[in-house]
N, C-alpha and C positions, 0 to 999 in steps of 0.2 A: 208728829201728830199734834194739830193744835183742834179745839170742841166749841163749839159755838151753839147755843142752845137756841130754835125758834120756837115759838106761840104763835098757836092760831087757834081762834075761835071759829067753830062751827056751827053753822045759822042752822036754824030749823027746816031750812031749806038745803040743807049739806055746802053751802057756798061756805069758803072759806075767807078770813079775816086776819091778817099779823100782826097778833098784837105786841109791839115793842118789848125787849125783855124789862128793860130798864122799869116799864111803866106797870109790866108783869111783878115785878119785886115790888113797887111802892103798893101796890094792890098785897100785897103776902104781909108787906110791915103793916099795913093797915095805916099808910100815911093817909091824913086827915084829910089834906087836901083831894086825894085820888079816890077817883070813884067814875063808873062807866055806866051814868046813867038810862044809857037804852036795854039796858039789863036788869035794872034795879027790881026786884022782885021773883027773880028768876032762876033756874038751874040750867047752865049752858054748858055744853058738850065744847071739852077743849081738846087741842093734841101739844105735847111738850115732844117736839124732836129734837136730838144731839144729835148734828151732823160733824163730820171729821174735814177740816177745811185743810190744802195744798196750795201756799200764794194766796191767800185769802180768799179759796175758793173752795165751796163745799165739792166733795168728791164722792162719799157715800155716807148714810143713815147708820149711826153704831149703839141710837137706842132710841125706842119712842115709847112713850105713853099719852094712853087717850085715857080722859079722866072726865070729872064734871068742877064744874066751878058753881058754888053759889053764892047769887048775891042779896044783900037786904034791900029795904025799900029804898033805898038812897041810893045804888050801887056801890058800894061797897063791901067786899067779900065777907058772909058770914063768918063767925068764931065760928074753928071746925070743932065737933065733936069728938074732941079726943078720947075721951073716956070711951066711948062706943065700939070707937075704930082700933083704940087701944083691945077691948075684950076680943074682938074680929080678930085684930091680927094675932092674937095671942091663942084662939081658940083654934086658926089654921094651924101647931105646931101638932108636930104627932108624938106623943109622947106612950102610945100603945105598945110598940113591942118592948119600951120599958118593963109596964107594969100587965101585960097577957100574956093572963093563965093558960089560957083556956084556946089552941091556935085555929079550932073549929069555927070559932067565932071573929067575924071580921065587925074591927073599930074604924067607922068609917064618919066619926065627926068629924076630926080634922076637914075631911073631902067638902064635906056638907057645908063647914064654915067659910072654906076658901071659897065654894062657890058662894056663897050668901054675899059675901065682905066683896068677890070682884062681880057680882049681879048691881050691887049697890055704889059704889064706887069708882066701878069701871065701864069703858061700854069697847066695840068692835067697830072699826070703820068700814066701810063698803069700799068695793075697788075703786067708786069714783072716788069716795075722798081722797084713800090714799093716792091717787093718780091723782089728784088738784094739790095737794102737799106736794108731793115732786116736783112740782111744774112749778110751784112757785118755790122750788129751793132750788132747781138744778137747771129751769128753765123749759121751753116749750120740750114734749119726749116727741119721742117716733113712733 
């Protein structure tokens, strides 16, 4: 099994975009140089696929995440918010049948935060997207 990660940026219009990994990393280091000026200002709907390649050919999809990306007025990726996302991810842990007393009563933060943290963070693609993702990893479907 060998993994090859793609990017693609999704337009406001659901068309799809691949964006190089390579040029995907110097955008995460915040190289100085890299920045994707038609974006500059913006929150863009991405998808990160792991596909599982055979002969250097993708075979099937072993993870995907649709996320957001933002960028400053330069295009260059915002500092993320760790401290925020930090409390998010840390308030989705369920730490209630620890410490409940009381089994009448349902602790249902954790639920509330997960939803908050993947409302904010995360989004759902429609079946076009996913079906223009496929097409452009696996080739025209059926």
């Amino acid at each position: 099994m060998r993994l090859s990660i793609r990017i693609f940026i999704v337009e406001d219009d659901d068309t799809i975009n691949r964006l190089p990994l390579a040029r995907y990393e110097r955008l995460l280091r915040r190289d100085p140089d890299e920045r994707l000026s038609r974006y500059a200002g913006k929150r863009v709907r991405y998808a990160l696929i792991v596909v599982d390649l055979v002969n250097r050919k993708p075979i099937e999809v072993v993870r995907d995440e649709y996320a957001y990306l933002d960028f400053d007025q330069e295009g260059r990726l915002k500092e993320p918010e760790f401290e925020n996302e930090e409390i998010s991810a840390f308030d989705m842990l369920d730490f209630s049948s620890l410490e409940q007393q009381d089994r009448r009563v349902i602790d249902a933060r954790h639920k509330f935060a997960r939803k908050r943290y993947f409302d904010k963070h995360r989004w759902d693609p429609t079946d076009e997207i996913v079906t223009a993702i496929a097409e452009a990893i696996f080739g025209k479907l059926i």
